[in-house]
N, C-alpha and C positions, 0 to 999 in steps of 0.2 A: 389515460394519459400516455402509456409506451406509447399506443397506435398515429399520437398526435407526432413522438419524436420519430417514431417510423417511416413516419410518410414525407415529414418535413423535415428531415435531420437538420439541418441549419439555423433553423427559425429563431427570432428574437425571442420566443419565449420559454428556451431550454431550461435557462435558470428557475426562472418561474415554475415550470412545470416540475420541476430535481424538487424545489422547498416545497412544494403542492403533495411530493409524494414522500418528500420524509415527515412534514405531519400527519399524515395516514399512518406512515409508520410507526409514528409515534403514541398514536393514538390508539392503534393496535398494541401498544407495548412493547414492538419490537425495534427497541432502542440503537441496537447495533447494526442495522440495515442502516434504520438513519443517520446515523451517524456517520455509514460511510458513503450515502448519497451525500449527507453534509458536507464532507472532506472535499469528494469531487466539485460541488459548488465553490470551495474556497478556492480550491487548485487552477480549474477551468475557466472561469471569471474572475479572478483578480480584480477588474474594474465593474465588476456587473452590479445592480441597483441591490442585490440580495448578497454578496459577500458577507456586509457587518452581520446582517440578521446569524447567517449562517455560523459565522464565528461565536457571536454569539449563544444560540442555539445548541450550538457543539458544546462550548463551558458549561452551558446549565446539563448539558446532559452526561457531558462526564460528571458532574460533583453532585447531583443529586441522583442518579439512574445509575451509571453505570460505575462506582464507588472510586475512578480515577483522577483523584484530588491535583497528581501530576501533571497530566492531561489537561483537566480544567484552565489550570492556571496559564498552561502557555497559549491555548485558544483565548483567554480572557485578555493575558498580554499580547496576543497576535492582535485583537481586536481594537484596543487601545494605545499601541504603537501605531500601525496602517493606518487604520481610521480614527483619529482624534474628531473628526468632526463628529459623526456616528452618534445617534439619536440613544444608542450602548451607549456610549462612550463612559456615561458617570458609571450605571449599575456596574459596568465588568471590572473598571475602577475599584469597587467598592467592593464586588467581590472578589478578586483578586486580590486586595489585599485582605480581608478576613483570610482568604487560604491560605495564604501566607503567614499569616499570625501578627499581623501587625493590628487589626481590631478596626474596626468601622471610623 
């Protein structure tokens, strides 16, 4: 996947390729790689087809992997302000509030 951004650094499918390599990451268990390919996805695409996923992505991984409940919550509320429409949109809802303490 680097040698695809390598050679095409521009290509439509950057983002694609950033979420391709942080669930490897992730799947290696190495959480804080992805997380901060995650980050770059939110940053760099703003409007790309994979933001929500990623915001998404980000809150699950701060509140169950990487123990930051702080963290989670405002990727969960960055998710659910930006993107209401967002296929997330209920679950981060829903978890967001449980972090919060307001209960399901």
């Amino acid at each position: 996947m680097d040698s695809i951004a390598i050679t095409y650094p521009q290509n439509s499918l950057a983002d694609a390729i950033m979420m391709s390599k942080a669930r490897i990451f992730i799947k290696a268990n190495d959480f804080q790689k992805a997380a901060d390919i995650l980050k770059k996805v939110t940053e760099e695409f703003k409007d790309g087809i994979w933001t929500d996923d990623a915001l998404f992505t980000l809150g699950d991984l701060y509140e169950k992997k990487l123990n930051d409940i702080a963290l989670a919550k405002i990727y969960f509320q960055k998710l659910i302000t930006d993107y209401p429409g967002s296929m997330f949109s209920a679950e981060a809802r829903k978890r967001f509030r449980n972090l919060r303490g307001d209960g399901v």
